[in-house]
C-alpha positions in Angstrom: 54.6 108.2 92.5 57.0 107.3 95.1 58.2 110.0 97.8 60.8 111.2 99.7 61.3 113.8 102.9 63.2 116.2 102.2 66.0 117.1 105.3 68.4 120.0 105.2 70.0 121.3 108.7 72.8 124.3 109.0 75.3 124.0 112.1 77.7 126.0 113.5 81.4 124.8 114.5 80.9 126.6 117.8 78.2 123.9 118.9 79.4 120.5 119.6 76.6 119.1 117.6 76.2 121.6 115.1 79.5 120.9 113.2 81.9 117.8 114.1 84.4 116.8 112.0 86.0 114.1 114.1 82.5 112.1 113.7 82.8 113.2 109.4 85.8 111.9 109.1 85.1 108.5 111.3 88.0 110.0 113.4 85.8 109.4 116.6 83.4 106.9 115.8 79.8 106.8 117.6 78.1 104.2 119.0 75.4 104.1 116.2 77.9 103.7 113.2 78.3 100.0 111.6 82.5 100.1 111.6 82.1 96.9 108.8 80.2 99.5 106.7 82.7 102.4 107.1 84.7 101.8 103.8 81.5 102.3 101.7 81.4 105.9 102.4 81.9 108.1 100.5 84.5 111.6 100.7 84.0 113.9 97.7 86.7 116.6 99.7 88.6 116.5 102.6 90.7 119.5 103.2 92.4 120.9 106.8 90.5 124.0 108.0 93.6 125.8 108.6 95.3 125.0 105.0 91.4 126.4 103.7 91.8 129.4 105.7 95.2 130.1 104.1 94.0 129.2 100.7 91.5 131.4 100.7 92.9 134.8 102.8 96.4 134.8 103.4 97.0 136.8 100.8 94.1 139.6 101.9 95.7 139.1 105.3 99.0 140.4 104.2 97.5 143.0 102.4 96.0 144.1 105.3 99.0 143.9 107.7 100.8 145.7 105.3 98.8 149.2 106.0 98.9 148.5 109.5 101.4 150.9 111.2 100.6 149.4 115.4 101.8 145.7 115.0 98.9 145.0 117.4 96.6 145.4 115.3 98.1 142.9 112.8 96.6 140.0 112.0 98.9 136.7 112.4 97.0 133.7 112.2 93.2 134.7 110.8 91.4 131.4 111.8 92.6 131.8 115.5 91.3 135.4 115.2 87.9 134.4 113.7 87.3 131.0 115.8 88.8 133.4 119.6 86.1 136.0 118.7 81.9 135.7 119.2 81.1 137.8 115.5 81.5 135.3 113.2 81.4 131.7 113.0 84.9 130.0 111.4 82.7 127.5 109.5 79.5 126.3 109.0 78.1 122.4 108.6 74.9 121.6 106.5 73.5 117.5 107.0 71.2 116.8 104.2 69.0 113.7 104.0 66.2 112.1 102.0 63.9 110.1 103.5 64.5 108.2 107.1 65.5 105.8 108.9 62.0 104.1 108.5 61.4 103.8 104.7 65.2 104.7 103.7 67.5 102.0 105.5 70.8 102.0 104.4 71.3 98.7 101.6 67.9 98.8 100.6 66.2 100.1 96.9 65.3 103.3 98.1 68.6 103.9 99.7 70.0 103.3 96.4 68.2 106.4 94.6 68.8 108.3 98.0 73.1 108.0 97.2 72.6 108.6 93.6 70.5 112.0 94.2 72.7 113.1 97.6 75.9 112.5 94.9 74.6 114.6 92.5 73.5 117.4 95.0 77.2 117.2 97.0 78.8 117.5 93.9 76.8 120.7 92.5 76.9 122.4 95.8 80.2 124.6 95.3 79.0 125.3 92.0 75.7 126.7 93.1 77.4 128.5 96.4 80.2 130.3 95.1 80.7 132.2 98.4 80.5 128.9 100.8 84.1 127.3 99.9 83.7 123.7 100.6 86.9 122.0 102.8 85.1 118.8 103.7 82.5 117.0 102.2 81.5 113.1 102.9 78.1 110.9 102.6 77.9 108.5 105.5 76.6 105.5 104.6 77.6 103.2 107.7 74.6 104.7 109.7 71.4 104.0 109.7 70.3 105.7 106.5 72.3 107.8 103.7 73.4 111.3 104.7 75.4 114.2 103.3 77.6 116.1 105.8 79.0 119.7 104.2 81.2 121.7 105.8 82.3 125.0 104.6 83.2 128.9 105.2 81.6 131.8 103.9 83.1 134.3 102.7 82.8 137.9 101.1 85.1 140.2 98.7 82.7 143.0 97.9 81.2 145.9 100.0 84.3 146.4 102.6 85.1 149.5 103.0 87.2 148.9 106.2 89.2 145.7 107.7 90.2 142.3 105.1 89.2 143.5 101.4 88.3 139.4 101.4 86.9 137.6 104.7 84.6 135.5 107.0 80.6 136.3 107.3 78.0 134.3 106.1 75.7 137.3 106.1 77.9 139.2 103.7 78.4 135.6 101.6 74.8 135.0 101.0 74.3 138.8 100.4 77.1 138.5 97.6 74.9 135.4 96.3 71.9 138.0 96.2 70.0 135.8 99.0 68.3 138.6 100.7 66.2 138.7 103.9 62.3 139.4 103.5 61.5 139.6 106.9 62.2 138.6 110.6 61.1 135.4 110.2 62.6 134.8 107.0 66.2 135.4 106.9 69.1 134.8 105.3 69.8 131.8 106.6 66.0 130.7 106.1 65.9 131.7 102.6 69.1 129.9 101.9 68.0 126.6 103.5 64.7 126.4 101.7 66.5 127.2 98.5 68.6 124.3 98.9 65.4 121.7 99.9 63.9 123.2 96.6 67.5 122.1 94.4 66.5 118.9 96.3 63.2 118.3 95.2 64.1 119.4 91.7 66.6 116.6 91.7 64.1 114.5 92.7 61.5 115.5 90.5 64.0 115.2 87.2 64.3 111.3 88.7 60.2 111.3 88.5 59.7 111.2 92.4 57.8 113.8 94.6 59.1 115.4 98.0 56.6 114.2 100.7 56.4 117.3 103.7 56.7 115.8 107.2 56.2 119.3 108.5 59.3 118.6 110.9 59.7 121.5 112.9 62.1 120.0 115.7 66.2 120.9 115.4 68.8 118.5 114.8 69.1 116.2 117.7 72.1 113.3 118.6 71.0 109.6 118.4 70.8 109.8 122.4 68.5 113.3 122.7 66.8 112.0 119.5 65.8 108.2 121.2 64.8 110.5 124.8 62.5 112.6 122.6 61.0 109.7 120.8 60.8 107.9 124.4 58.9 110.9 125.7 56.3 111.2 122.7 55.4 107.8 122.8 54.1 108.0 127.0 52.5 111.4 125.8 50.5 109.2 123.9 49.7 106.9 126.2 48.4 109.5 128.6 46.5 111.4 126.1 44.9 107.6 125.6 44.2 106.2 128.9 44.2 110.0 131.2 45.5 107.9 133.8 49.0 106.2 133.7 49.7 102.2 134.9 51.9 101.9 137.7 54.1 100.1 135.0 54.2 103.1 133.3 55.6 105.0 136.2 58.4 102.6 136.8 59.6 102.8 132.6 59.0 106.9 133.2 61.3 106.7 136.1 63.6 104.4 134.8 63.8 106.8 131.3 64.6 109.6 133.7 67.6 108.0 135.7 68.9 107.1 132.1 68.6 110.6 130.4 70.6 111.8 134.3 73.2 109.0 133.6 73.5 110.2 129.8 73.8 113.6 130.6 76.3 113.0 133.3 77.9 111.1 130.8 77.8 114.2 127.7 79.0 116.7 130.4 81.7 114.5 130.9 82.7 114.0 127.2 82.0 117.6 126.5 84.8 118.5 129.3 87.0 116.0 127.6 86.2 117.2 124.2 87.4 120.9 125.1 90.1 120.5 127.6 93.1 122.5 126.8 96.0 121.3 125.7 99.4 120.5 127.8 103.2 120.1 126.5 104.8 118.1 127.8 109.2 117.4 127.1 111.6 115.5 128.8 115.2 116.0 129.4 115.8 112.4 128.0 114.7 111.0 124.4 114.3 107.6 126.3 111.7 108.7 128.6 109.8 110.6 126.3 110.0 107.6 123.6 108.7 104.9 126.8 106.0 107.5 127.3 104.6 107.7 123.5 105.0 104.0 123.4 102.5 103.3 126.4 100.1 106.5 125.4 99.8 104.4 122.2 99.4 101.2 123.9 96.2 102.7 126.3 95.0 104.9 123.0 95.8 108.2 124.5 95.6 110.6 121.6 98.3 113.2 121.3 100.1 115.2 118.9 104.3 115.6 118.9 106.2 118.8 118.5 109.2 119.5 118.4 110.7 119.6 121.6 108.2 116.5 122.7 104.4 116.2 122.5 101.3 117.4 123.8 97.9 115.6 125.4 95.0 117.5 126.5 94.9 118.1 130.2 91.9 115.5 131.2 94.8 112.8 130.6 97.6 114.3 132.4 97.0 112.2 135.6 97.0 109.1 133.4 100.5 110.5 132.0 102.0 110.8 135.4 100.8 107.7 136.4 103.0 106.1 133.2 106.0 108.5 134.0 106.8 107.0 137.0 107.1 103.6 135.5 109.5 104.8 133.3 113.3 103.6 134.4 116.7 105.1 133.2 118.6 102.4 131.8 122.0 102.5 133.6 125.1 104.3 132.0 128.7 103.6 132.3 131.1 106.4 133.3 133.0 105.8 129.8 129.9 106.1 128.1 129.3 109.0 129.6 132.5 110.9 129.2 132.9 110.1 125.8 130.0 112.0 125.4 131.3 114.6 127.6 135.1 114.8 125.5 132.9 115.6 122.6 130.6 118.0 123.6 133.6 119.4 125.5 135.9 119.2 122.2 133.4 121.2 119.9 133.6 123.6 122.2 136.7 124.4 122.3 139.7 126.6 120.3 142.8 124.2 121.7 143.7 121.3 123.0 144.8 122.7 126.5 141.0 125.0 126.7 139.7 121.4 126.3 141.5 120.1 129.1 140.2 122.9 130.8 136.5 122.7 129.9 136.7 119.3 131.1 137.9 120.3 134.2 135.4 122.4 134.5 133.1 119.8 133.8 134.3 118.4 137.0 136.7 115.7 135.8 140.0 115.7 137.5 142.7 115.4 135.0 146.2 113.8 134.9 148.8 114.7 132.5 151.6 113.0 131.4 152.7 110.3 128.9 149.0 109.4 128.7 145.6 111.6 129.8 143.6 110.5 132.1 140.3 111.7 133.3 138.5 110.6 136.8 135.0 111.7 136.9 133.6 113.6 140.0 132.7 110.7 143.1 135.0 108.3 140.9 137.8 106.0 142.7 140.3 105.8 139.5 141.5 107.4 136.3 140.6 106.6 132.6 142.8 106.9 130.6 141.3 108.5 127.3 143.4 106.1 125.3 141.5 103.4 126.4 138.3 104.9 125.2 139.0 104.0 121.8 141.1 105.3 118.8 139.1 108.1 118.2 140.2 109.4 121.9 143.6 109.3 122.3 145.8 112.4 122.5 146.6 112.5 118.5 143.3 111.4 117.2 141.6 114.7 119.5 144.5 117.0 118.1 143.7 115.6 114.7 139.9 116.5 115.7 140.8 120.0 116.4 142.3 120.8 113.4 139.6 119.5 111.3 137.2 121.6 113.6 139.0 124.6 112.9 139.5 124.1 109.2 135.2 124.1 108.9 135.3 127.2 111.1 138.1 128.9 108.8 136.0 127.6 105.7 133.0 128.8 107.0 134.1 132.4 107.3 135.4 132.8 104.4 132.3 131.5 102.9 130.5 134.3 104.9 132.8 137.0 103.9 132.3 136.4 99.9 129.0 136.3 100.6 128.6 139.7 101.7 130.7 141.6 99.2 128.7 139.6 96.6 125.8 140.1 98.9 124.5 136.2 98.4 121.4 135.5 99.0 122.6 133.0 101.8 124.7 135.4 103.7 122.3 136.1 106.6 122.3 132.2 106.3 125.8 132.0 106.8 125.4 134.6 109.7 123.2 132.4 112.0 125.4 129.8 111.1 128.9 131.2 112.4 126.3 132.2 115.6 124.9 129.1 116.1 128.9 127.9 116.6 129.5 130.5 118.9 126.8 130.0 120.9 127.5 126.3 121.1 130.7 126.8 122.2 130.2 128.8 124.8 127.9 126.0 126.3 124.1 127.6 125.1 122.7 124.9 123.2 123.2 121.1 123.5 124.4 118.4 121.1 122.0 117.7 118.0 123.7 114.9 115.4 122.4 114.1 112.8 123.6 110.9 112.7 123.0 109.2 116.5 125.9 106.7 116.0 128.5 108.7 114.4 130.9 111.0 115.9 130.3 114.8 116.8 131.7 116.7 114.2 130.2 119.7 112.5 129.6 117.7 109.3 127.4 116.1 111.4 125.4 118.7 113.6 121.9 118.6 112.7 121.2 122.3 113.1 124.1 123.4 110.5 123.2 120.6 108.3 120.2 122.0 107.9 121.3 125.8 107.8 124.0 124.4 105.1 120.7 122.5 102.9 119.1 126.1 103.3 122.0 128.0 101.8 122.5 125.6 98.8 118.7 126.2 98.6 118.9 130.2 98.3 122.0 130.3 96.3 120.5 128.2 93.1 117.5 130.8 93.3 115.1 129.7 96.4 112.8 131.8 97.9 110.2 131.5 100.4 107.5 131.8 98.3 109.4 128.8 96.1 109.4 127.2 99.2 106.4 127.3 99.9 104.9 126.6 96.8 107.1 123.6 96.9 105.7 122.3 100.2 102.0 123.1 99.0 102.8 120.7 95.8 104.3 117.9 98.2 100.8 118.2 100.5 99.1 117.8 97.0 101.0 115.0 96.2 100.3 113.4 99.5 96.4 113.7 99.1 96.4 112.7 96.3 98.3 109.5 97.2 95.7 109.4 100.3 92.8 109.7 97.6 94.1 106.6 95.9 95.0 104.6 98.7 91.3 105.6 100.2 90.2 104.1 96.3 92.8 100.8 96.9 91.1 100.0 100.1 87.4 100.3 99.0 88.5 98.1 96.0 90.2 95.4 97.9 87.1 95.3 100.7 84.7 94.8 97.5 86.5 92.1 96.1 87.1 90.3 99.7 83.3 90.3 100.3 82.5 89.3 96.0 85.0 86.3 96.8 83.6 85.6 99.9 80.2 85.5 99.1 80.8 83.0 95.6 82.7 81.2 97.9 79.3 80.4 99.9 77.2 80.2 96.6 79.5 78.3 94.0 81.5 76.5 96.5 79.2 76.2 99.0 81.1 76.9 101.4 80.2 78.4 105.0 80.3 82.4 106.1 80.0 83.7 109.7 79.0 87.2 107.4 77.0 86.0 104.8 73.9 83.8 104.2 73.3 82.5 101.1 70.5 84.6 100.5 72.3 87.6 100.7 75.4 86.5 99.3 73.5 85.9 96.1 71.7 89.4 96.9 75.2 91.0 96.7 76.4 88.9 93.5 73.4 90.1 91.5 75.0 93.7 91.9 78.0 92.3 90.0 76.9 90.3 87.4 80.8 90.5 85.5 81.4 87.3 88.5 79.9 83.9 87.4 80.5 80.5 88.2 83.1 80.3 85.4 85.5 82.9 86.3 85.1 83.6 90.1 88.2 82.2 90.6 90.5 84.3 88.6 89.4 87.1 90.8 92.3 85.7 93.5 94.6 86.3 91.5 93.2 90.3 90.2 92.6 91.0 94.3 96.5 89.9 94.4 97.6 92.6 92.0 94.9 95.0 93.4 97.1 94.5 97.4 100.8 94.6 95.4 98.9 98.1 94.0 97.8 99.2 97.0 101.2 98.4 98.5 102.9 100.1 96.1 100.6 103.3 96.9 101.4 103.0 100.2 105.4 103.1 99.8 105.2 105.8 97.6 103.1 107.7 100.1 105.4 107.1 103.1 107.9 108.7 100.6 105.8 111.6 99.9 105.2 112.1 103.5 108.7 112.0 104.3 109.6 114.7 101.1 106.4 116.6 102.8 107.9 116.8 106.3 111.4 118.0 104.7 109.6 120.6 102.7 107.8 122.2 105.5 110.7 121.8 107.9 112.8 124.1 105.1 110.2 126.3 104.7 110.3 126.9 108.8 113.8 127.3 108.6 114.2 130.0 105.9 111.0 131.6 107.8 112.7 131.8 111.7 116.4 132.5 109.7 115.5 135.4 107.6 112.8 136.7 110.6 115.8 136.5 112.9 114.2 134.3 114.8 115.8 131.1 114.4 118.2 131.6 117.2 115.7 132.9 119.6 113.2 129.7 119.0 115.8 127.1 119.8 116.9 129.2 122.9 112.9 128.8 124.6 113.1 125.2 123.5 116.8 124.4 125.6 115.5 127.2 128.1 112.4 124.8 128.6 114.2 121.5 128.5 116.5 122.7 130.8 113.6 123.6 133.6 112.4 120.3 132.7 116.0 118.8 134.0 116.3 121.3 136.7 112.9 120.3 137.8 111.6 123.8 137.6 108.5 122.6 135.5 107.3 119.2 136.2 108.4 117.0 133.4 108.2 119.8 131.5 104.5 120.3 131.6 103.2 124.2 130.1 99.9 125.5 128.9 100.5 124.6 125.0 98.3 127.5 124.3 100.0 129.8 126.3 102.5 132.1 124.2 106.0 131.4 125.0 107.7 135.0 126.6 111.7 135.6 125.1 114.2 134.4 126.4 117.6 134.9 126.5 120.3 133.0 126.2 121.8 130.9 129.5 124.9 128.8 129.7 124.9 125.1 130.4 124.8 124.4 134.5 128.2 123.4 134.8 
């Protein structure tokens, strides 16, 4: 009766090794992972930590803020507060194998019966571990043999009498699964492990094959420790053998030693990489920080954008600088540049003679008369704002005014119904009647929503989207409706994922078929394939014959035009997504208060940046901003 080892190792996401899910989810890919073979694996689940976390406590979380009368001791974000402290582990990762790389490679028979038995294990695991909620679950089969990774975090809601009625601890999970510990040398964790090899070798027994005990005793090791240790048995042996070792022996032992140095070097040096804390960075001009994200894309310098710019970990930042100084401001003409001004300038003002005035202040000198003119500071002559444009001429900025001042009247008398009807979008209204005052008197800069059009408040992107709120709360809104509204757009978007993930392993499958009847009916050559194992790989689809291999163009046609579709539909659902979540922000900060407050840090930081009071706006990203309040533009 055929055998097969049995391999099931726990991690911790505190231990680089112990739990990656970068490496799961071929987001950093290792040197001992086939890249050709990637699309064959296989994700049963793939959910963000974070979005778990909330899942599964945000609503014990709020129950206990809610009895907490010191707002320190409130709990804002719960997996911060688990994965910042040293009692409990945020997650845990289980790797579960059968057999080895020796008598299990990856494409052969036993491989085969490996995939099928690691499927049906993967799939019965949540069922089996009620108390370990799975987030992300995958079978690599791009490495040298097949292999489950599980990554998951326990959890309790029984036998708390203090703290979250429902919480982290994989102690308290397995005790709610009734796994018990016998003694000190069989645990919890040691019970549960060997519970799972048994659900193993009952799979494998119902199949008619028998576990075979290696009696491996060593931990999990990386392909590099695991290759030094198998380095190290082997002249073991060969000292055991001779007692004596050859001068050739020496020289390899040596050699293996200034290797495992360099490798080590080389691990520290990832390690540092891998945990380096994070930097913002933002620039006073969208150009620059646009030539910037172009060229970290160029030299594969991951990142992550916010909203006032982006963020890199700090082991790139010299690379960063070295781009910024590339970067060159395109020149600007001084009509370009006060037409800009006028607008700004005109938004901010109640008249036509206090915009004359701001723009003096702006330090523009200005000449009246039959025609306006405006000479900008170090200029030698006048422009006259006529020759700006239509827009700019003396009537067309009265006309401006008055249609500025009609949205301001219309806007409070909106706000006024609303609070003897008491609307749900009054406090809306509020921030919005704010926000102009606080434009106007020079606090925040110019955000349109359209780029090319003029600067009106029909088209100021923070009251467009303070109007799209109200509309929102005044047909019935809420933030819970919100945010169950942005939590079935993120469902919508996996799911599109899921079938584009499906599409792709579809169309790969029928690119190597054709490929390989090309080289066995057509006898055509294949840089991939000999014709040995092209026919190999046809046998496993015996629906392609020498008759009808050709119509499967035209089917991998309509399986791309599907795929396309998918992916169209999913840049639509990502863009829906993004909208969702950015409403559900908004209506947070507006009826928190603090919507006002965040977009002062944000200009408070981009105007340091411009200042030069922070280096091209570099901060601690983890750091947590301090309030400010609000400044005036630098005249």
């Amino acid at each position: 009766m055929e055998r097969f080892s049995i391999s099931v190792t726990l991690g911790k996401a505190s231990n680089p090794h112990g739990a990656n899910l970068e490496h799961n989810n071929r987001n950093f890919i290792a040197q001992n992972v086939h890249r050709d073979q990637i699309p064959q694996n296989i994700l049963f689940k793939q959910q963000d930590v974070q979005e778990a976390y909330a899942e599964l406590f945000d609503a014990a979380v709020e129950e206990y803020n809610a009895k907490q009368k010191q707002p320190c001791r409130r709990i804002k974000d719960y997996y911060a507060h688990i994965s910042s402290g040293k009692r409990e582990e945020p997650y845990y990762e289980v790797i579960v194998q059968l057999g080895d790389c020796k008598d299990t490679p990856c494409g052969s028979r036993r491989a085969e019966i490996a995939q099928k038995i690691l499927t049906e294990y993967a799939r019965m695991f949540q069922a089996r571990n009620k108390n370990l909620h799975v987030f992300n679950s995958v079978m690599h089969l791009d490495e040298a043999s097949p292999h489950l990774h599980i990554d998951f975090i326990p959890f309790y809601t029984q036998g708390r009498q203090r703290g979250l009625s429902k919480g982290v601890s994989m102690k308290a999970a397995l005790k709610e699964m009734r796994i018990a510990p016998k003694n000190s040398g069989a645990n919890q964790l040691v019970i549960w492990e060997e519970r799972e090899r048994r659900e193993l070798e009952r799979l494998l027994l119902r199949r008619e094959y028998r576990r075979e005990d290696k009696h491996a005793t060593h931990p999990h090791l990386t392909v590099e420790e695991y290759k030094a240790w198998k380095d190290a048995r082997r002249y073991m042996s060969v000292f055991k053998e001779h007692r004596q070792i050859q001068p050739e022996e020496i020289r390899k032992a040596l050699h293996m030693k200034e290797q495992i140095e360099v490798l080590t070097r080389r691990n520290e040096s990832l390690e540092k990489k891998m945990y380096s804390p994070y930097k913002s960075f933002f620039y006073p001009h969208p150009d620059k920080q646009a030539f910037v994200q172009a060229a970290l894309d160029r030299e594969r310098i991951p990142y992550r954008e916010t909203d006032n710019g982006f963020e890199a970990q700090e082991c790139y930042v010299d690379a960063i600088r070295k781009i910024e100084v590339q970067y060159k401001e395109p020149p600007r003409s001084l009509r370009d540049k006060l037409r800009d001004d006028i607008d700004r300038v005109l938004m901010m003002s109640r008249d036509f003679d206090e915009f004359l005035k701001r723009l003096e202040a702006e330090r523009y000198e200005i000449k009246r008369g039959k025609y306006i003119a405006a000479k900008p500071e170090n200029a030698q002559h006048f422009i006259r704002l006529k020759s700006l444009g239509t827009l700019y001429n003396e009537t067309a900025l009265r006309k401006r005014l008055g249609f500025k001042q009609v949205y301001e009247d219309d806007l409070l008398q909106k706000t006024e119904t609303a609070k003897q009807g008491r609307a749900p979008g009054y406090t809306v209204l509020m921030v919005m009647q704010n926000y102009i005052f606080y434009f106007s008197e020079g606090y925040f800069p110019v955000r349109k929503k359209n780029p090319k059009g003029l600067l009106t408040w029909e088209n100021d992107a923070v009251l467009n989207k303070l109007t799209a709120l109200n509309e929102k709360l005044n047909q019935g809104a809420t933030k819970l409706s919100l945010r169950r509204d942005a939590d079935l757009k993120q469902q919508e978007v996996e799911e599109l994922k899921e079938r584009l993930r499906q599409y792709d392993g579809y169309v790969q499958n029928d690119i190597v078929l054709l490929e390989c009847a090309r080289v066995v009916f057509a006898r055509e050559h294949s840089p991939r394939f000999t014709p040995e194992q092209a026919t190999a790989r046809l046998a496993e689809c015996p629906r392609m014959t020498s008759y009808n291999w050709r119509d499967w163009e035209p089917h991998l046609e309509s399986l791309r035009e599907s795929r396309q579709y998918t992916v169209d539909c999913l840049q639509k659902a990502e863009t829906e997504l993004r909208e969702a979540i950015d409403m559900l922000e908004t209506c947070e900060q507006v009826l928190g208060g603090s919507f006002l407050q965040t977009m002062a840090q944000k200009e408070f930081q981009r105007r340091n940046a411009e200042t030069g009071a922070v280096p091209n706006g570099q901060t601690d990203a983890d750091a947590s901003p301090e309030r400010v309040q609000f400044t005036r533009r630098r005249r």
